[in-house]
N, C-alpha and C positions, 0 to 999 in steps of 0.2 A: 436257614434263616439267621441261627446264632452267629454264625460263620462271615456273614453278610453284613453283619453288623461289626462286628471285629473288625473285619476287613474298610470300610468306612470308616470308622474310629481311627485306625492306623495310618490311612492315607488323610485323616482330617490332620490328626497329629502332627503328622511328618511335614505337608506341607507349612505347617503353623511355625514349625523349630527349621527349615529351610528360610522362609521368610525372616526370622527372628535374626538368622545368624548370620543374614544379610546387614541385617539394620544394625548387627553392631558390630561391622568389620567396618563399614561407614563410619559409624560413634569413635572406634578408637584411629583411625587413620583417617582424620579429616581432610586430609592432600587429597585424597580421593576422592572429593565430595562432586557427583555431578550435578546436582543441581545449583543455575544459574542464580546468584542472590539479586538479582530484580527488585528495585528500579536500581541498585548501583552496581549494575551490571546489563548490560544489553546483548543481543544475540546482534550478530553481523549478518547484515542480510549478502546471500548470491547477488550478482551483478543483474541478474534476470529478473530481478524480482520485482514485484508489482507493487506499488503501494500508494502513496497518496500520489494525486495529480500538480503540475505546477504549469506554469503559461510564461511563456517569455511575450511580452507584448511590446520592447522595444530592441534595437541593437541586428545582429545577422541572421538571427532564429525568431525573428517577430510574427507573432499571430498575424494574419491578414485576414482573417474573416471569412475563410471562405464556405465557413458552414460543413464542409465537410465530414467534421469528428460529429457533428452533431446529428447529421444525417444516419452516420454506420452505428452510431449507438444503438442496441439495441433494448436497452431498459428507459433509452428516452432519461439519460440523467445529466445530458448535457443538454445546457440553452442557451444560447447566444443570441442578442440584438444587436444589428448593425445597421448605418446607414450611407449611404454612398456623399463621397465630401467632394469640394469645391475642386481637387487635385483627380477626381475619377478615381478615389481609391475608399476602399471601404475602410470607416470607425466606428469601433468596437464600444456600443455604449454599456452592452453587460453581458457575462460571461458567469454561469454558473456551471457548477458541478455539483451534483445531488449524491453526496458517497453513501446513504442508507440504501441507494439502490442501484449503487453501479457495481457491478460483478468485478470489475477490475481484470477486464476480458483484455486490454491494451490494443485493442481495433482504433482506439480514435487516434493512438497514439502511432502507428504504424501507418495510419491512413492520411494522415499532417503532411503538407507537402514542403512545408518550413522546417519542419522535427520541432513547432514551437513548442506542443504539449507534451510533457512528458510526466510517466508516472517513477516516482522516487521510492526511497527506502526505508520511506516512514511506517511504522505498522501502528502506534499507539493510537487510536481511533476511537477509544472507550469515552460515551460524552452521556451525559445525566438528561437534555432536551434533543429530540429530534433536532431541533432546525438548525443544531450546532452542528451538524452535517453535510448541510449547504454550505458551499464554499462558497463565497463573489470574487471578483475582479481583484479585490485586493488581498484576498487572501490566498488566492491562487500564485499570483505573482512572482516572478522569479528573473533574475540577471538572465539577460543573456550572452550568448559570443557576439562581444562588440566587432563591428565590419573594421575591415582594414581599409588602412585611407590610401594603398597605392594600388586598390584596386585585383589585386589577384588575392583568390579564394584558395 
């Protein structure tokens, strides 16, 4: 039993002065410091990466409406109102995105037959009220690739 405890003591110890001896080969060689100083510094997101949503709704990648992303959601955190206009084409009266409950699965985003929506490489998402989560029409918003005027894509 005595043994058992020594033995505990020893492996407390040792790992207490491995960690310690960590933290100060950090302290005197700051060049080696890995962690990022945040917010004046940012991690670079992969190209893959999912993050907030944005909408082109004018120019070569314009929304049309066709409900589609809103269909294959499946937490239901897109909703789109549309109504059919004087030209037989649908306008977009509201376009939300609910991020407290979208997985950021990128189905709407692959299922777009424009590539109008797309998710970006924003991560900062931390907000103090829910409803600062709901995106609208203008907050969504984004440039798109303006059409070329001689006609080939």
């Amino acid at each position: 039993m005595k043994k058992n405890i020594l033995k505990n003591a020893y492996n407390y110890l040792k790992s207490i002065f491995i960690g310690m001896s960590i933290t100060l080969k950090y302290f005197l060689h700051p060049k080696e410091v890995i962690t990022m100083q945040y917010p004046d510094e940012k991690w670079e997101m992969p190209p893959r990466y999912r993050g907030f949503h944005s909408v082109a709704f004018e120019g070569k990648e314009a929304c049309v409406g066709c409900l589609q992303c809103q269909k294959i959601c499946t937490e239901h955190s897109i909703f789109i109102s549309t109504s059919m206009g004087s030209d037989n084409k649908r306008k977009i009266h509201e376009f939300f995105v609910n991020l407290g409950t979208c997985s950021f699965c990128g189905n709407c985003q692959d299922v777009c037959p424009t590539k109008a929506i797309k998710l970006g490489g924003e991560y900062e998402g931390a907000v103090l009220e829910k409803n600062l989560l709901m995106l609208d029409k203008k907050k969504l918003q984004r440039s798109a690739i303006p059409e070329r005027k001689d006609g080939n894509d």
